[in-house]
MARFITI-298103 format. One record per residue (C-alpha): residue number from 0; x, y, z. Coordinates in nm, 2 decimals. Example, Ala and Ser with C-alpha at 12.3 -4.5 7.8 and 13.67 -1.06 7.14 Angstrom:
<pts>
k, c1, c2, c3
0, 1.23, -0.45, 0.78
1, 1.37, -0.11, 0.71
</pts>
This chain:
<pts>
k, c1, c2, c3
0, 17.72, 4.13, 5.12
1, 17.72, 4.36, 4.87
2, 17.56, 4.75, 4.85
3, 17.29, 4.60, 4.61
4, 17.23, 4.29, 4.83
5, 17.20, 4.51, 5.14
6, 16.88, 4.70, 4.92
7, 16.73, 4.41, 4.81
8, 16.75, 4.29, 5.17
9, 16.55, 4.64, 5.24
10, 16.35, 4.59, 4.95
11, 16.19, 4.30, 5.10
12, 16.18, 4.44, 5.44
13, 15.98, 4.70, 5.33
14, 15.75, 4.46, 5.14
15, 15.72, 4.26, 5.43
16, 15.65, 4.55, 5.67
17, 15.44, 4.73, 5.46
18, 15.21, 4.39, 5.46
19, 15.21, 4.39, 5.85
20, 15.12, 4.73, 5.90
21, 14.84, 4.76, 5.63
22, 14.71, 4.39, 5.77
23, 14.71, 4.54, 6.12
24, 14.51, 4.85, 6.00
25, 14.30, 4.69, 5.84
26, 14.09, 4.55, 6.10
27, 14.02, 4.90, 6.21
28, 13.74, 5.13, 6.06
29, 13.72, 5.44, 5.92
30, 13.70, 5.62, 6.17
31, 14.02, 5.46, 6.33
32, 14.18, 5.52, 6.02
33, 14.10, 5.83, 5.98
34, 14.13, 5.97, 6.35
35, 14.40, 6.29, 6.40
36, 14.64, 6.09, 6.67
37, 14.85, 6.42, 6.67
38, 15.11, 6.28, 6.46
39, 15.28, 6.44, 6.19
40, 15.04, 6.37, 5.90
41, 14.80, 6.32, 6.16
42, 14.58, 6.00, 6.13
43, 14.71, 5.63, 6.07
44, 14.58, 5.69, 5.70
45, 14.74, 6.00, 5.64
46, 15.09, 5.89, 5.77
47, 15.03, 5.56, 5.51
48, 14.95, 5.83, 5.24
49, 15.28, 6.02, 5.34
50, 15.49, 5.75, 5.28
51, 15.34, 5.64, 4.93
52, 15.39, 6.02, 4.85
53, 15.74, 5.98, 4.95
54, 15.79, 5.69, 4.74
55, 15.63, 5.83, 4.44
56, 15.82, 6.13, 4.46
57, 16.17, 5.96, 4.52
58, 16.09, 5.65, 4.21
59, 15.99, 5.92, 3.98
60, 16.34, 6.10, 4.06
61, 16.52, 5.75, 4.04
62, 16.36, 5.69, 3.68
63, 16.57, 5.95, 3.56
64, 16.88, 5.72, 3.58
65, 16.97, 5.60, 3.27
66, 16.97, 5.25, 3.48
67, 16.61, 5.24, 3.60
68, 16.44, 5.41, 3.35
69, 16.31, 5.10, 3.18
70, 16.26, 4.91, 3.53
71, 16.02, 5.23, 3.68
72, 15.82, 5.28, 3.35
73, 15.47, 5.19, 3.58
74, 15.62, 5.48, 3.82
75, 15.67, 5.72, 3.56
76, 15.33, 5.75, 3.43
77, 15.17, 5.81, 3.79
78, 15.12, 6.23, 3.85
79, 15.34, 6.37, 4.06
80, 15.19, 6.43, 4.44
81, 15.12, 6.80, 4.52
82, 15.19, 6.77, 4.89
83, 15.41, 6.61, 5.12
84, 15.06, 6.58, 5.27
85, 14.86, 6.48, 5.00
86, 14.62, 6.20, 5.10
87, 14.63, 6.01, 4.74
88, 14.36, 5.77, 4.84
89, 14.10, 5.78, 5.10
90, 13.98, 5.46, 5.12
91, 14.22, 5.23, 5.30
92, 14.16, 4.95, 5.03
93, 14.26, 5.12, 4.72
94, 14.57, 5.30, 4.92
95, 14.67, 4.89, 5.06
96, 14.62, 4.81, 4.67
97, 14.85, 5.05, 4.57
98, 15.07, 5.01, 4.83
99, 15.14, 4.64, 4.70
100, 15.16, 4.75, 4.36
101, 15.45, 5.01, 4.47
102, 15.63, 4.72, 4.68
103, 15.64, 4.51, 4.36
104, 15.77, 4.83, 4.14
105, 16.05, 4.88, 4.41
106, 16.21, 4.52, 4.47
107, 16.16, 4.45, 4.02
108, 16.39, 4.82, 4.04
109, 16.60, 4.72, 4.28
110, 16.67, 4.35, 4.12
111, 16.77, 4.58, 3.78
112, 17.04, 4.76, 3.91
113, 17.43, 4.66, 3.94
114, 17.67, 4.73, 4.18
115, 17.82, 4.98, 3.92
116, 17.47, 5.16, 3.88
117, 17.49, 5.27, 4.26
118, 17.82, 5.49, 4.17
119, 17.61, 5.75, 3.96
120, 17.55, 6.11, 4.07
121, 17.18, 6.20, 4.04
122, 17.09, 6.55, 3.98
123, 16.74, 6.63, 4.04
124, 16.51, 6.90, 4.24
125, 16.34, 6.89, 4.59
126, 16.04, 6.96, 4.62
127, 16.09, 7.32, 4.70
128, 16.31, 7.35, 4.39
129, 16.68, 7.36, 4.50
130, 16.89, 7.15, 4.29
131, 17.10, 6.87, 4.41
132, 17.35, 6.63, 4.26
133, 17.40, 6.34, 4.51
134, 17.54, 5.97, 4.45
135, 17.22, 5.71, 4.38
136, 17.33, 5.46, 4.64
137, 17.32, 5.74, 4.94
138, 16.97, 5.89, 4.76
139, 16.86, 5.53, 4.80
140, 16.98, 5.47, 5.11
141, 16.80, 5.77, 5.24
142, 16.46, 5.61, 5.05
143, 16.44, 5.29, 5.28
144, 16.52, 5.49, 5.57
145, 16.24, 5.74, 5.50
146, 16.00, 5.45, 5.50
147, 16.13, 5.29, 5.81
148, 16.14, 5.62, 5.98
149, 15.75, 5.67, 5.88
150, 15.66, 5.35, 5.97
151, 15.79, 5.32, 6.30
152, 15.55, 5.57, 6.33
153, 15.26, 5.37, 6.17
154, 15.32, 5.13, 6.42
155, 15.26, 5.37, 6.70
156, 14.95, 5.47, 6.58
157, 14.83, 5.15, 6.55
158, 14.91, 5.07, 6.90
159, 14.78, 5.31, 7.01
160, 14.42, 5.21, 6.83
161, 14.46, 4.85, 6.98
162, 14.64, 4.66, 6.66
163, 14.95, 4.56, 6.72
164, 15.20, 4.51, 6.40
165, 15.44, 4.19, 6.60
166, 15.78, 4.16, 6.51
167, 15.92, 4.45, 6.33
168, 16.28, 4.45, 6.31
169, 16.47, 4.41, 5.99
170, 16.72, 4.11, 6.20
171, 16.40, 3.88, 6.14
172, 16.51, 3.93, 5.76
173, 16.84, 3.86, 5.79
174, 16.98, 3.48, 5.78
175, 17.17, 3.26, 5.98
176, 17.47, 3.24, 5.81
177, 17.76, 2.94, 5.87
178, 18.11, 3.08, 5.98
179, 18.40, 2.95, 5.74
</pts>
């Protein structure tokens, strides 16, 4: 399997778990939602938040590839997030809308890019302004594992509120393949 098959593989793993986590929250209110579980953006709807910040922040730097520019053109135009922190949307439905909308923006990226794309050094800023020049298939890398990371946390929180999210393991996404 190829470096570019191994992201679309965590493209759709992150479309797919995205979809159980925010069908899983969803059958909780407000409240739930909303409720500081003492996690590190607090509630179940700030930790969601965090991770479409992340997102947003990491597409926006990946648009700057001469590779993905075209592909992340929807990305570009959103504003940049002030915060790590910054709850984007408050209500659960328009942050779940989003979220899909994001999921779709990120496997169409991915499905854009070659192997030979993955080679280039991206230079860009962190949020605190210190410059870095790192290769785009290690920046990317570091994007899906962000997510997971975040949502491992998601799925805690949701536990912990009663929902469980099933099955979360990226194996479930990877075929049965015939030896030769």
């Amino acid at each position: 399997m190829s470096l570019k098959q191994h992201f679309e593989l965590m493209a759709a793993y992150n479309q797919w778990m995205n979809e159980k986590e925010y069908d899983a929250a969803g059958h909780l209110d407000t409240s739930a939602l909303t409720e500081d579980r003492g996690a590190f953006f607090s509630s179940i709807l700030g930790t969601l938040n965090h991770i479409v910040v992340g997102d947003t922040i990491w597409l926006k730097r990946f648009a700057t590839h001469p590779a993905s520019t075209k592909a992340l053109t929807g990305v570009i135009e959103l504003p940049f997030p002030t915060s790590l922190d910054q709850i984007l949307f408050e209500n659960f439905s328009e942050l779940y809308s989003h979220r899909k909308w994001l999921d779709e923006q990120i496997i169409h990226w991915i499905s854009k890019l070659s192997n030979n794309d993955l080679d280039y050094i991206l230079s860009y800023q962190n949020t605190k302004g210190v410059s870095a020049n790192k290769r785009f298939s290690a920046l990317i890398l570091h994007f899906f594992n962000h997510q997971t990371h975040h949502r491992g946390q998601v799925s805690t929180l949701l536990s912990q509120a009663g929902e469980e999210v099933g099955v979360t393991d990226l194996l479930a996404l990877i075929p049965d393949e015939t030896r030769v």
